[in-house]
N, C-alpha and C positions, 0 to 999 in steps of 0.2 A: 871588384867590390866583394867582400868580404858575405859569406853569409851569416844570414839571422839564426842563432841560435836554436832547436824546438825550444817550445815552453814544457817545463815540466809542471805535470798536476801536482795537486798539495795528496791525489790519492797515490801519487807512485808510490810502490812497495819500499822503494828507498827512505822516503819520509815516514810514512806510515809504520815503517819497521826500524827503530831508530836506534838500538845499540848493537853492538857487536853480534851478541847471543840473540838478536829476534832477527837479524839478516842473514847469521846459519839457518837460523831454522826456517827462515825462506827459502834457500837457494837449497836446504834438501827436501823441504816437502816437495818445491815443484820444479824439479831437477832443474833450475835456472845457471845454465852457463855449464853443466856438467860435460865430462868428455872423457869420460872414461865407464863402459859397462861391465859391470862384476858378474860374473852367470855361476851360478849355483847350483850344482850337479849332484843329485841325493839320490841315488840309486837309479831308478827309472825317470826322475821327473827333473824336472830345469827350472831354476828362477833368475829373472833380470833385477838388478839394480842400477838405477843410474849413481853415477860420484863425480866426484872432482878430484883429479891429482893429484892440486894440492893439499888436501884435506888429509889424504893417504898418509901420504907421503909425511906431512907436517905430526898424523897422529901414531905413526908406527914406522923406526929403522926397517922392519921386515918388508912393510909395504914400499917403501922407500925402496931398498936394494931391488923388489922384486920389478918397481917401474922403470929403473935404471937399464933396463933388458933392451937390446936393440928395438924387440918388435914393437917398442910404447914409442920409441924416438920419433915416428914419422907426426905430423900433425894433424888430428881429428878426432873420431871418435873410436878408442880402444876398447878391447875387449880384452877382460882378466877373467880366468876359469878359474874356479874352485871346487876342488872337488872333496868329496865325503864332510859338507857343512853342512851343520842346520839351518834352512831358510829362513825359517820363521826369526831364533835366534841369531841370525845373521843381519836380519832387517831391526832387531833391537841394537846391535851392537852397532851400526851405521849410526844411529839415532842417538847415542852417546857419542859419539867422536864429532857428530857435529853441533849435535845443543845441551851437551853434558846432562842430558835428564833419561832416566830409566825407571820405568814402574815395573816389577816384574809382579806376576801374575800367580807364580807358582814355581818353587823350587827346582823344578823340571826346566823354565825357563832359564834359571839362574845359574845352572849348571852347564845348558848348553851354551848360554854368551859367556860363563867361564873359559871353557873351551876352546874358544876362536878368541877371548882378548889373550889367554895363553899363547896361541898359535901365532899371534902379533905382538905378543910381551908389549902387553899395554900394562902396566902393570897398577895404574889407579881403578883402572874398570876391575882387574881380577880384584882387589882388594874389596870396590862395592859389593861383586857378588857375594865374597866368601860373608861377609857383615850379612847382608841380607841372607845367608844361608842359615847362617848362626843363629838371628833372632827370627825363623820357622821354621825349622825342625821340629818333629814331633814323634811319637809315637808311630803314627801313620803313613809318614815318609823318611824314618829315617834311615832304613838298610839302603834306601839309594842315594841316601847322603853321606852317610859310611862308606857304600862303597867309591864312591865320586870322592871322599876327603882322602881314601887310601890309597887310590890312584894316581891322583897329585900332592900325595905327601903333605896335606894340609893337615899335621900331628895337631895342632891345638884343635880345630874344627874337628879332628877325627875323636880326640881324647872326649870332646862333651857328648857326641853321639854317643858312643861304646858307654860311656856312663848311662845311657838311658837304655841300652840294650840291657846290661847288665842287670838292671832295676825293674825293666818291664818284658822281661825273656816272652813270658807266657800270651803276655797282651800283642806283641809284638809279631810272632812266630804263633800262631793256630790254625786249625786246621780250615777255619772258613778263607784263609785269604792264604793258604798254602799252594796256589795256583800262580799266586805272585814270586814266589822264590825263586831264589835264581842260585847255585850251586857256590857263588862267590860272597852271597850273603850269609851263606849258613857255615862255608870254614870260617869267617871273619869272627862267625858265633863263637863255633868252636875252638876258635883260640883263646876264649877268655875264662882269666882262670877264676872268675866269678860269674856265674849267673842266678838267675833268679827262679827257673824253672828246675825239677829235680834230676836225676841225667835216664833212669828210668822212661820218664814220659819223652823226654827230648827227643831219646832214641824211637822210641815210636810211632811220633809225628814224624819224623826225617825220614822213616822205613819207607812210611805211607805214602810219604811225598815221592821216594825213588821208586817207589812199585809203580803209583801211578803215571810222575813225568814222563819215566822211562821204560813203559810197560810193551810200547811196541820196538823197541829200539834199544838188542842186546847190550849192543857194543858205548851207548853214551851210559848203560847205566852201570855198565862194569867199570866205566871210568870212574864215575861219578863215587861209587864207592871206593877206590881203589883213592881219592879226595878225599872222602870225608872218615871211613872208619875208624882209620890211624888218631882223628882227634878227639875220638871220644875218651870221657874218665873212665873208663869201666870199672875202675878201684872205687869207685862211688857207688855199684853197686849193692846189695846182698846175692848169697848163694842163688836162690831162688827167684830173686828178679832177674838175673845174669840168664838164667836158665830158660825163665819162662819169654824172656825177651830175644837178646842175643842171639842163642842159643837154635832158639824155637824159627827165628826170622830167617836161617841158613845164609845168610851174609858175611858169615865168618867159615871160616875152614874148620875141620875136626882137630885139627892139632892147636888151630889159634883159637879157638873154643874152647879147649883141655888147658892149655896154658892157663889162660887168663884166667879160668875157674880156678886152678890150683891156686895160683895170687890171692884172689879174691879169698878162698876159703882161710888157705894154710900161709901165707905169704910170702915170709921168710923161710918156712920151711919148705917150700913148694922146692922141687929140683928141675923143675921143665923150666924153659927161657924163654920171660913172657916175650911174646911176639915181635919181630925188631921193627922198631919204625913206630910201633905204637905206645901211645902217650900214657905213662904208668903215674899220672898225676893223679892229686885229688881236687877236684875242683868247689868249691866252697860256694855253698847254696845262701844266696841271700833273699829279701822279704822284697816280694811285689811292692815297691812303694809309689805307684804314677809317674806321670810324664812332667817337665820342669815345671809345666803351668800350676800342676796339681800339689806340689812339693811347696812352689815359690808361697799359693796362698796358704799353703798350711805354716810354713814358716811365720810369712808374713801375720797369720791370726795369735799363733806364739807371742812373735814380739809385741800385739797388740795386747793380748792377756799380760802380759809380762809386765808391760807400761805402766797398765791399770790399778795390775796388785801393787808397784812401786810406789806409784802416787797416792795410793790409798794410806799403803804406809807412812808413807811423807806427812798428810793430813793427821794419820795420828798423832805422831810424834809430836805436830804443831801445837794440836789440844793438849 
């Protein structure tokens, strides 16, 4: 005799959660049926996630080839290590592959689930981040969106920041938040052959910045100059800022201090050979103009002024 079936409730998860996308996002809030643990190795500290294979597998070739590995063949519960992830952006990027939805919080976040959907060439998730990076960037964070765009080669993501660096050198770069810098934000500066700060003051904030970052610790700040001197303008100088700056800061040698001054002063007629390696540019000083919010409404009141006077005209002509 055959048995009776259970009866299922009208509350099982199954009913209650009725399309494709709300029965992922069951079976990953409460690991239902999962058999596979992801461990998350960030320096000293460990994090568990539960998954499903096929989930993996279905949303990434990489995680695919990586399950295919003898030691997943046996049947139960596996364990996958990962090592040098962010956990936190780890547990966001799970959370995409199973119910396609991501709020990210802050930049910081959207960088580090960039990351790891790179690391899995997932390549719809990298796409949402770079979107969500683009419309908040700001003033505030964008040397580490800069440097995150130049890293992964993200030229159009990278080309809008460097436009806001360029435009907001001073606001961007000072001295209350010169604790933030980081040696790879300030050549990224340096190479632009526009900013908005004068190359006088630049020089003096960056000084400040190397005496103090590297005040107890000869050997990173000799590097660190030995990085960044090569890319200043010094031809944007005068005689006597060269003198009172450069000069006075002893971060140049006697003979690359003599050079440069001869340029500066005499230029073409100078006969010493300005310094090799370093940048005999002139770098082209533009007008502090704000951040895109600040641009976008002033644009924006423009074309509303513009409108105005149009139609006002318009009304004339009709009388």
């Amino acid at each position: 005799m055959a048995k009776p079936k259970p009866a299922v409730g009208s509350d099982d998860w199954r009913n209650t959660n009725q399309t494709w996308e709300e029965k992922m996002m069951h079976i990953f809030r409460c690991n239902y049926g999962s058999d596979i643990t992801i461990k998350i190795c960030e320096d000293k500290n460990e994090t568990s996630f539960k998954a499903h294979r096929f989930v993996l597998s279905m949303s990434s070739e990489v995680f695919d080839a990586m399950l295919k590995a003898p030691v997943f063949k046996n049947p139960g519960d596996a364990v996958l290590m990962l090592m040098n992830v962010n956990a936190a952006a780890f547990g966001l990027f799970l959370e995409y592959i199973y119910c396609k939805t991501l709020q990210f919080k802050s930049i910081k976040e959207a960088i580090g689930v960039y990351k790891i959907a790179d690391k899995f060439n997932i390549t719809e998730l990298k796409n949402t981040c770079v979107n969500y990076l683009d419309e908040h960037f700001s003033i505030e964070n964008v040397m580490e969106c800069v440097e995150f765009a130049d890293a992964y080669r993200l030229e159009g993501l990278k080309q809008r920041c460097v436009e806001i660096i360029q435009h907001n050198t001073g606001t961007i770069l000072n001295e209350s938040n010169s604790h933030t810098w980081k040696i790879e934000w300030l050549m990224l500066v340096l190479d632009q052959p526009a900013l908005s700060i004068p190359e006088p003051e630049l020089f003096r904030m960056i000084t400040v910045w190397l005496n103090n970052c590297n005040a107890e610790n000869e050997c990173a700040k000799s590097k660190a100059q030995a990085c960044l001197l090569p890319k200043f303008c010094f031809m944007n100088f005068k005689g006597e800022e060269f003198v009172a700056g450069p000069v006075k800061s002893g971060l140049l040698t006697k003979n690359q201090s003599l050079a440069i001054l001869g340029h500066i002063v005499a230029d073409e007629n100078c006969h010493l050979d300005y310094p090799e390696g370093f940048s005999k540019n002139v770098r082209n000083l533009l007008k502090e103009v704000g951040d895109r919010k600040s641009r976008s409404k002033s644009k924006e009141k423009k074309e509303s002024i513009h409108r105005e006077k149009s139609e006002e005209r318009k009304s004339v002509e009709a009388t």
